[in-house]
Structures are given as C-alpha cells and as structure tokens.
N, C-alpha and C positions, 0 to 999 in steps of 0.2 A: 243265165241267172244263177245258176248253181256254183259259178265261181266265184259269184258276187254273195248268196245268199249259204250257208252251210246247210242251216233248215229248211228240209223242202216246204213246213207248214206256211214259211214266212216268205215262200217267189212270190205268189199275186199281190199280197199288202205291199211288197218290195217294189214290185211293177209298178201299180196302182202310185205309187207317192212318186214312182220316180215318174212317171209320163204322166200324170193326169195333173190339175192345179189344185192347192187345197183344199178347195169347198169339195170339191169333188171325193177327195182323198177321203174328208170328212164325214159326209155322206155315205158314200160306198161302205165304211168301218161301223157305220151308225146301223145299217142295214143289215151286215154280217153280222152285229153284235145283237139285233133284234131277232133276227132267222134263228142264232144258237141259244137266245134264250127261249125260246119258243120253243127248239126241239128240247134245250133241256129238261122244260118245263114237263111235256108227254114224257121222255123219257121214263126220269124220277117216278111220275103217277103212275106209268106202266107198268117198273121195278117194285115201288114197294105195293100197290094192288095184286103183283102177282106173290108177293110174299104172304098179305095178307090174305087175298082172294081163293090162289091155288093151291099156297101150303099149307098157312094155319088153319082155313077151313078146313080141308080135307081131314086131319088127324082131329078137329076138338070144334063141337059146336058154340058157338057164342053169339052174344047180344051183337046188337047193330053199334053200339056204342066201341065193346071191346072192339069189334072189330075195324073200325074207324082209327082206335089208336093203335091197332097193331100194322095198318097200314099205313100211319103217319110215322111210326118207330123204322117201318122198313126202306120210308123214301129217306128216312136222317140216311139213317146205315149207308143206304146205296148213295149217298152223296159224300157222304165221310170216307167210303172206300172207293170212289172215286177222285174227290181229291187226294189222297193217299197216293193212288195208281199215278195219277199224272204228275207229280213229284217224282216218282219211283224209276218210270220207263225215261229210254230217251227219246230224244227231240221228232226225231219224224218217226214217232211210231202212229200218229193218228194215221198218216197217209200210209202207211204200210198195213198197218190194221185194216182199214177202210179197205182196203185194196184185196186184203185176202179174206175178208169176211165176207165181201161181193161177191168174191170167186167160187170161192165153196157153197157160198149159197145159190149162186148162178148154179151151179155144176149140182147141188143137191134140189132144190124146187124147180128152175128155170122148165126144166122138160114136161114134167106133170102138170105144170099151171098153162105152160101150152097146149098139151093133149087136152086136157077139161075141158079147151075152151074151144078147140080146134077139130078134134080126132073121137068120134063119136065112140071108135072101138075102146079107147082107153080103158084099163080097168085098174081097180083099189089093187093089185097084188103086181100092177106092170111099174104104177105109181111107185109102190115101196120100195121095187127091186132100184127102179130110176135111184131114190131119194138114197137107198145105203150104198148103191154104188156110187153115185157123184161125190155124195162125202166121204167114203172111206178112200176113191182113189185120190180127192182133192187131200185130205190127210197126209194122207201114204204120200206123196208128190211133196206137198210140203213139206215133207219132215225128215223125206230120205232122198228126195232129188233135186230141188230147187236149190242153190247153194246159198244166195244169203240166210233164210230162214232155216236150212239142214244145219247152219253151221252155227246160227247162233241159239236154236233148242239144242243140238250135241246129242240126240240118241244114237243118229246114223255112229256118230264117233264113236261112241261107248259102245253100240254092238259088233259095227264093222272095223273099227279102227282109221277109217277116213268120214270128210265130210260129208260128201254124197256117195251115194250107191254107183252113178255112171258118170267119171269124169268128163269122157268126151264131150267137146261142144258140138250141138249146141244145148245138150240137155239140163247140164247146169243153170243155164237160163231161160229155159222156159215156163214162161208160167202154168201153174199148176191146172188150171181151166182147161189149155190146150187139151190137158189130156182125160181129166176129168169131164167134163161136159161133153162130148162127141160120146163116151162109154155109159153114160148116162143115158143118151136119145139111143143108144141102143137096146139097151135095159128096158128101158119102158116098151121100145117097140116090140121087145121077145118077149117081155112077163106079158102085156097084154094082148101077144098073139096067143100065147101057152093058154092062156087062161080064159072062162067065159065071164062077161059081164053081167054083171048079177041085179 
C-alpha cells in the first residue's frame, strides 16, 4: 500500500475504497469523521480549560464570567494554532507524532501506573526516578539515535557533526521505547527499593 499510497495517513481510507463497496466506504469515513470530531471536541475544552483553569487562574483571581471567556479565547487560539500546524508539517507527521508521543509516554508513565496498581512496594520517589528516566532516555534516543527523527531535528548534526550518535545497525532503527521503557522498569524498581513507602 505504500507504493500505492505516499501518505501513510491515507493506507486504511485507500484500503477501505479499494476492497470494500461504497456504502460501506461511506459509512466507515462517516464514523471516522464522527470519532475525530468527538476527540476534537475534548481536545480543544481540555486545551483551552487548561489555559484558562491552570494558568490564568493560578497568576490572577477572577469572576466566573471572566474566566469562562478566557477559556473560550484559549480553545479559539488552540484551534487557530492548530490549523496553522497542520498546514505547516508534512503529510505523515500525525502517524509519526502519534507514534512517538505513545513511546515516550509508554516509556515515561507505563511503569508507575503499573506498580500503583500491581506492586504494593512502589513508592512516590521510585515513580519519579521511573517517569525522568523513561523521558529523558525516550528524548535522548530520539534525538541522538533514531535516525529519521535525529536527522530531521539536526542537534545530533550541529553537536556531533553526523546524524546519529551510533551508525551501526541496528541502532539507527530502533525505536526509542526499546530502550527507554526496560530503564524505566528498572528505575522504578531501584528508587522504590532505595526508598521507604510513606
């Protein structure tokens, strides 16, 4: 499908029209287009409530009213700079986003929302250790060792003068989770051995 399709966003719709019969086609596009305005919809109120909710409140107290339009101003914005962004980027960057935004947050929460739920020893200081190291090495990884995304931020270039840190394969290709999330579940498991539950 990829030699057929250049956007990865556009295989399934591609699929979808080509094997299935209209109505169906129809349907299936009708239902995607309801799910993404639906998340849109949480989205947006999430963005601008937190603009309204967590920032402007925090610095300046106000009426119920003010704060009501400050966070109808902050879902404009957040919709304005999103259409913006999706003009801006290209074409499969939602599935690549999507993709690394899972990873790092697999690799930063995934451990600690297991231990809470699982591992009675867990503690608040095994959690943190877990959540800065899955992000900082999911970072680190994506930024100096993954090669499509090393190469297309360009720090690794600018500091080291190549695109990754380790050419060999297969490290150029591995996704950032591999190595992030396993140093995570260790993190957790030595901060919350180090430390007493409180």
């Amino acid at each position: 499908a990829t030699e057929v399709v250049k956007d990865m966003d556009k295989i399934i719709p591609f699929f979808i029209n080509s094997a299935m019969p209209a109505w169906f086609s129809m349907l299936f596009m009708l239902c995607i287009l309801s799910a993404s305005m639906s998340t849109l919809s949480s989205q947006f109120h999430t963005m601008g409530a937190a603009v309204g909710s967590d920032i402007y409140s925090t610095y300046k107290q106000s009426s119920p009213t003010r704060l009501t339009s400050i966070i109808r101003l902050g879902i404009l914005v957040s919709i304005l700079v999103s259409y913006v962004i999706c003009y801006m980027l290209p074409n499969d960057i939602i599935a690549r986003g999507t993709s690394l935004f899972m990873g790092i947050c697999a690799a930063a929460f995934l451990p600690a929302y297991f231990c809470a739920l699982y591992w009675k020893r867990a503690t608040r200081q095994g959690a943190l250790a877990s959540f800065w190291t899955g992000l900082i090495v999911g970072l680190f990884t994506l930024v100096f060792l993954h090669q499509k995304e090393a190469a297309a931020i360009g720090l690794c270039k600018l500091f080291f003068g190549k695109n990754v840190l380790v050419e060999t394969y297969p490290f150029p290709v591995i996704d950032p989770i591999i190595f992030a999330l396993p140093l995570s579940i260790i993190a957790i498991i030595i901060g919350s051995l180090l430390t007493k539950k409180k």
